[in-house]
N, C-alpha and C positions, 0 to 999 in steps of 0.2 A: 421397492421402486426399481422398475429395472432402467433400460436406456433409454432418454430422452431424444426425440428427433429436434435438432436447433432449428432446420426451416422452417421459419412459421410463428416461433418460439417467442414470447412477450418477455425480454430481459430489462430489467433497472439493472443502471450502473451507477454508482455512487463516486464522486474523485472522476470524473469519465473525461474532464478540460487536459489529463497529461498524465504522462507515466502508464505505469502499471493499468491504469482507467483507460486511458486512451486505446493502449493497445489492447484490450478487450472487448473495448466497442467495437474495436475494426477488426478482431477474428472471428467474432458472433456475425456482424454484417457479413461478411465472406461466407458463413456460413447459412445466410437465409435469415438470421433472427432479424424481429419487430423491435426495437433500439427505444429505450427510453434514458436520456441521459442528464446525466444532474452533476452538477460543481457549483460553485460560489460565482464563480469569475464568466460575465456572461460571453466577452467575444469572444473567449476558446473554444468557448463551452458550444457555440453557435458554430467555431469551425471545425470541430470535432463531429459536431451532427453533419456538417455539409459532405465529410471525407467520409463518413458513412455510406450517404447518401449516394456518392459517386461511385459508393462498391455494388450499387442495386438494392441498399436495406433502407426500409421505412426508418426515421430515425426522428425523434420528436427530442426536443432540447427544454428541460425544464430547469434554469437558476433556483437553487437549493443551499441554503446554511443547514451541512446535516445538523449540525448544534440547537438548532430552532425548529420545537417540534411541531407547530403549526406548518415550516417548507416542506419536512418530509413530510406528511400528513397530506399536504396539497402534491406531491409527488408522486405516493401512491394512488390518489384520487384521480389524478392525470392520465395515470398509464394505464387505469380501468375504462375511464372514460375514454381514452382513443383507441384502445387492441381489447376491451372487453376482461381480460384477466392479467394474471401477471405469472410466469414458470420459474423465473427464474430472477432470484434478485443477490448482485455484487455488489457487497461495502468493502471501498476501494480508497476511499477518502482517507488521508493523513497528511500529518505535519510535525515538523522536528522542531524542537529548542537544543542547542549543543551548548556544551560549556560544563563548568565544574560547577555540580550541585549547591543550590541557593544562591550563584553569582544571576539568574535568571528572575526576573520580575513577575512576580505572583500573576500580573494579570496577563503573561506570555503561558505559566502554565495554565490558567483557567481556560485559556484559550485551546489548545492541543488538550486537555480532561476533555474539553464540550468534545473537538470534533474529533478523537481519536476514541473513545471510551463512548461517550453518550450520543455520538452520533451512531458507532455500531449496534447500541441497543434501542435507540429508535427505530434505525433501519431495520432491525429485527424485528421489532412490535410491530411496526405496519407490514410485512413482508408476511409474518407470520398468522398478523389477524387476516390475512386476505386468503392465506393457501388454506385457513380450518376452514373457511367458511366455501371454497373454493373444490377442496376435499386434498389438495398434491400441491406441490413447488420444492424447488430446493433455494436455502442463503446457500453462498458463496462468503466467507468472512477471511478477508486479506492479512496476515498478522506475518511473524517475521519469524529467523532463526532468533533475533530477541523474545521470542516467546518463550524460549530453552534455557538461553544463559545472556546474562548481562552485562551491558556495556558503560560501565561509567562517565561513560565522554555523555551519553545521551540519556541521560537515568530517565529523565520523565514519558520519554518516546519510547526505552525500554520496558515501565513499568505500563505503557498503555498497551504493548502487544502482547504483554501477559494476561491483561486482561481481557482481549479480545480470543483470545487463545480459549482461561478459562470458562467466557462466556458460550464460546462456539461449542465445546466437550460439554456444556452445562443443556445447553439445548438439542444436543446429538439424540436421535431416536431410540439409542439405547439406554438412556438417562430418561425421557419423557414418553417412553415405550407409541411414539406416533410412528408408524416407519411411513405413512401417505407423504410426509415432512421429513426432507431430512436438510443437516444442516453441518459443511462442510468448511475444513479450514484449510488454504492452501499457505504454507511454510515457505517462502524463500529466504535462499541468502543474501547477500548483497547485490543490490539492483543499481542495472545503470541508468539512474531515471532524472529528471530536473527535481526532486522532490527537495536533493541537497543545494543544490544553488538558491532555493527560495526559504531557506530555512531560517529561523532565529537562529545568531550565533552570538555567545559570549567566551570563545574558547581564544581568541586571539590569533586563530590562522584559519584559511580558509580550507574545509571541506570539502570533501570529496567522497565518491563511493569507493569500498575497500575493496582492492583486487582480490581475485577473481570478479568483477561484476558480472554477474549476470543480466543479460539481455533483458528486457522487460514483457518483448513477446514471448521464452523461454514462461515467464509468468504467466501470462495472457494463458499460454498452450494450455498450463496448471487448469486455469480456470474453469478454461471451455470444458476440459476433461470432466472436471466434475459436475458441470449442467447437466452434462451427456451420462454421467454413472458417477453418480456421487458417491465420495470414501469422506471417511471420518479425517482425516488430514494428508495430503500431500506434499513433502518436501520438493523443491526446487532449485537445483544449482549443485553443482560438483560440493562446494565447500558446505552447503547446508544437511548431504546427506553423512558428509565425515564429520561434520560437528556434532548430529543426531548419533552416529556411531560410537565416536567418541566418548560422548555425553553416556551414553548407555555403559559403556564400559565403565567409565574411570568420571563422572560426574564431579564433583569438585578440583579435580585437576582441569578439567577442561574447561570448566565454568570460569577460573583463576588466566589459566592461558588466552583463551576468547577477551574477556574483561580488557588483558594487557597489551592485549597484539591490537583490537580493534580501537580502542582508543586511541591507540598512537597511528596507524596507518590510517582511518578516517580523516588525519590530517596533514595539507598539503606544508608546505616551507614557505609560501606567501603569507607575509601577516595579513588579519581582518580584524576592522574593526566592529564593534557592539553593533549588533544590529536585530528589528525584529522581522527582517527579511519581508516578507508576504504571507506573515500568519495574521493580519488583520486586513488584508486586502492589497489597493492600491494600484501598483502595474498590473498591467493583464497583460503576460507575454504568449506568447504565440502558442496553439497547441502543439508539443511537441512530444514525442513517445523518449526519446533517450536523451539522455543529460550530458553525453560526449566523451563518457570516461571510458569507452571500449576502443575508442578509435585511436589511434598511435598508443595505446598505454605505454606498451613495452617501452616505443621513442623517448614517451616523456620520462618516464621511471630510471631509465637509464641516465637521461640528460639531466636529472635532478640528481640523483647519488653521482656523477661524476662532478658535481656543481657543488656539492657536499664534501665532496673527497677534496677538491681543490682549496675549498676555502678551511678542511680542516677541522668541519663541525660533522655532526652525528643529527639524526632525527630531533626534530624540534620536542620539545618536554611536552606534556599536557598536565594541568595540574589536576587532579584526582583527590 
């Protein structure tokens, strides 16, 4: 499959109400594509289609539980029925539980299994039974520098972008020798996105993205790149291409380091209490592409270890 033209282009976005999602509906829109967009949460989700809309792209808003496969099903059925075919489809959807493994409520993990694992392999069943019969399209499948090495602070949110990881390499064209299909995974490292403000948390301080964050359009760019010339996986982010480095060298050392640093820097010095954030609904806050951690970092980071240094303590513990 060589280069894709985006204008004109029928993309599903999966997660498309915020983050990562968001900012790739609005770089395909700038780019000419036919927008079909899907989350849970319908007023974002509705004004994420509108700022589409305002960049010049057709943009249809379809409410979607990826976890329920009768939504996606009625998803892809939607984007045929309005643009005729589908090019191109991104699973973007996720959600965190933080805290030290088994302090988190079974039905918090069955909840992030549905939409981080069985929402991705939906999204590929219908993505995929449309491009055979279709003859061409490429997934797009969002997974993380956790797809590499693991973070204890977030084991279950770790263990599902391994999985999406393996399922992406499982259906790559060199594996099901289709090359009409192909099916891509983009790698970042730490994003600066709302995804952590709305998470479960049982770790007892509040969360945050690990510095470096990376931008979320920095992601987006990922994306588009591969609609346009799909590769078998793309990293993204200063720190995700040295932890790939890294990892290739010296694999259990960095796996050990990563584990140790990210667990403790994912969290801030404000206590939080238990909470299952907005992994089962509820508020609907505004679509929003970045989650605030890029802006002043340096200020805050500093203002907080000088706040540390006065009062005489060290980074707060995480239990592991």
């Amino acid at each position: 499959m060589g280069r894709r033209q985006l204008d004109g282009a029928v993309v599903v976005l999966t997660g498309a109400s915020s983050g990562v999602g968001l900012a790739a509906a609005l770089a395909f829109a700038q780019r000419g594509s036919r927008l079909v967009l899907a989350a849970r949460t319908v007023a974002p989700l509705e004004q994420a289609a509108a700022r589409c809309r305002q960049l010049g792209a057709q943009a249809l808003a379809v409410p979607t539980d990826m976890a329920v496969e009768d939504d996606v099903t009625h998803l892809a059925a939607a984007a045929v029925e309005r643009f005729g075919r589908i090019d191109v489809w991104v699973n973007a959807a996720a959600v965190v539980v933080a805290g030290r493994f088994g302090d988190e409520p079974v039905d918090e993990v069955r909840r992030l299994v549905d939409t981080n694992i069985l929402g991705y392999v939906l999204g590929c069943r219908a993505a995929l039974a449309r491009f055979r019969s279709q003859g061409d399209g490429t997934v797009v499948n969002v997974a993380s520098v956790l797809g590499v090495v693991p973070n204890p602070a977030i084991a279950t949110y770790t263990m599902s972008k391994f999985a999406v990881r393996g399922l992406s390499l499982s259906l790559d064209h060199r594996a099901t020798g289709d090359r009409r299909i192909r099916v891509c995974t983009v790698l970042p490292g730490p994003v600066d996105t709302p995804l952590w403000a709305g998470a479960a948390n049982h770790s007892g301080h509040r969360l945050r993205a690990i510095a470096p964050a990376t931008a979320p359009e920095r992601v987006a760019a990922a994306i588009v790149s591969c609609a346009r010339r799909p590769r078998r996986e793309v990293p993204v982010g200063v720190l995700m291409r040295l932890t790939l480095l890294a990892h290739h060298v010296a694999p259990m050392t960095t796996e050990l380091a990563v584990a140790r640093a990210s667990a403790r820097l994912m969290h801030g010095p404000e206590p939080a209490a238990d909470s299952a954030g907005e992994l089962f609904g509820g508020r609907q806050p505004a679509a929003a592409v970045g989650g605030g951690w890029r802006h002043g970092a340096r200020r805050r980071r500093l203002g907080a270890a000088l706040g540390r240094a006065q009062a005489g303590v060290g980074w707060p513990r995480q239990r592991v």
